[in-house]
C-alpha positions in Angstrom: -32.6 -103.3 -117.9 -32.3 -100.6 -120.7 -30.7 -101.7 -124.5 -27.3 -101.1 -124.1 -27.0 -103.5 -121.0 -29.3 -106.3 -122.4 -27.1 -106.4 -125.9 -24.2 -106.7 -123.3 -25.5 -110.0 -121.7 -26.7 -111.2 -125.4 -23.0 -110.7 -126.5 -22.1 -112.2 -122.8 -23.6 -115.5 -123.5 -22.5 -115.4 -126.9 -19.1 -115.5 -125.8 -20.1 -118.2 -123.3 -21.4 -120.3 -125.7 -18.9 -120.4 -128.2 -16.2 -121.5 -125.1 -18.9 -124.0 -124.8 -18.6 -125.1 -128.4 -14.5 -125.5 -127.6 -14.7 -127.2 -124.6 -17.7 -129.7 -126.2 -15.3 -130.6 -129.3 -11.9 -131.1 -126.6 -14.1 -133.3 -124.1 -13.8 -130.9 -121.9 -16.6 -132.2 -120.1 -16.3 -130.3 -116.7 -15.5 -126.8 -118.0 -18.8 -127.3 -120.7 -21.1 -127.9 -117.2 -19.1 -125.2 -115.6 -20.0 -122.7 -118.8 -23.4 -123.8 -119.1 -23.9 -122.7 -115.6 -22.6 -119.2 -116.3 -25.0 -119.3 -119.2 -27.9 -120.4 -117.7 -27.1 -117.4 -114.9 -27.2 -114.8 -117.6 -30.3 -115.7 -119.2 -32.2 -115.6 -116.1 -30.9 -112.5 -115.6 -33.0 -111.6 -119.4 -36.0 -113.5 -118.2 -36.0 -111.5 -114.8 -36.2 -108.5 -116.8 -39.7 -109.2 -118.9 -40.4 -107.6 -120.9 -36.9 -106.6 -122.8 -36.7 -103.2 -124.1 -37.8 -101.9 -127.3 -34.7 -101.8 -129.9 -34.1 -99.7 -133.1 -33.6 -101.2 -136.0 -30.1 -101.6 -136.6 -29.3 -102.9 -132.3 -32.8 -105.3 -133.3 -30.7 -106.4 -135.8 -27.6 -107.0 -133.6 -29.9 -109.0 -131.3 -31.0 -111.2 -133.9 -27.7 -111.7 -135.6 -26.2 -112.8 -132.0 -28.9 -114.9 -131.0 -28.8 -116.9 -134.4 -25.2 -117.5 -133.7 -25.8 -118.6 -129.8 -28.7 -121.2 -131.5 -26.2 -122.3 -134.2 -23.7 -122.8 -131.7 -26.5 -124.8 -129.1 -27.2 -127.1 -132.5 -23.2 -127.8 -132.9 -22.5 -128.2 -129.0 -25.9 -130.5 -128.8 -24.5 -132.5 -131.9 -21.5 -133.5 -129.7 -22.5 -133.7 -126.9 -26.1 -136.0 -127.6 -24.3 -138.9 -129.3 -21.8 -139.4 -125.9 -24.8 -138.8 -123.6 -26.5 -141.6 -125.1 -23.3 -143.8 -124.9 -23.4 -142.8 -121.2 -26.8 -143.7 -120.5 -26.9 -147.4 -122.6 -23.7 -147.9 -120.3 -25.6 -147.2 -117.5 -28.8 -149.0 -118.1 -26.2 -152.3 -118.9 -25.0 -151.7 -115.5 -28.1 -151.4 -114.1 -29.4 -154.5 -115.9 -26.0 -156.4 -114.8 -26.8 -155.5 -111.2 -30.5 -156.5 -111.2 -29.7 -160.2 -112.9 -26.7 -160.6 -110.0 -29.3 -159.6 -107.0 -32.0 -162.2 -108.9 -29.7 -165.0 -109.1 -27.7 -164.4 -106.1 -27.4 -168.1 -104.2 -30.1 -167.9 -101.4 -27.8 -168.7 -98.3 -30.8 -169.4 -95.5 -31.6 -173.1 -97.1 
C-alpha cells in the first residue's frame, strides 16, 4: 500500500465514521452496526498492510488531522451509544433475574 492509497482509506473511514456519528444521534441503530462493519473492514485493510508507508510532512499532517477527527467522532458516537447500551443490558439482567425467580418458585407438580 503506497501513501496516496492509505490517506484514501484514512479519509474512507472518516467518512464512515461521521455517517456513524448521524446514524448514532437518529437511533439509527442498524445502519450504525451496518457502518461499523464497513469500518472495521477498512482498518484491517491498514493493519494488513504493516508497516504503513513513510509520509512527508504536510500528507503526515493530513494523517494526523483525519485520524483526530475519526477519534473525536468514536468519543461522540461512544457518548451515545454507552448510556443506551447500559439501559439495554440492566433490562436484560432484570429479565434474566425475572426468569430465574419464576423457574425457583415454579409450583413443583410431582407431589
Amino acid at each position: 500500500m503506497n501513501s496516496t492509497q492509505a490517506l484514501i482509506t484514512y479519509d474512507a473511514i472518516l467518512i464512515i465514521t461521521g455517517e456513524m456519528l448521524t446514524a448514532a444521534q437518529n437511533n439509527k441503530w442498524d445502519q450504525l452496526i451496518l457502518l461499523e462493519q464497513e469500518c472495521r473492514k477498512l482498518t484491517e485493510i491498514l493493519t494488513k498492510h504493516d508497516p504503513e508507508p513513510i509520509l512527508d510532512k504536510e500528507l503526515l499532517q493530513k494523517k494526523v488531522k483525519i485520524i483526530n477527527q475519526i477519534l473525536a467522532d468514536d468519543a461522540q458516537i461512544r457518548a451515545i451509544t454507552e448510556p443506551w447500551m447500559i439501559k439495554l443490558q440492566d433490562m436484560l439482567n432484570t429479565n434474566e433475574r425475572t426468569r430465574s425467580l419464576h423457574h425457583a418458585y415454579q409450583p413443583i407438580n410431582n407431589m
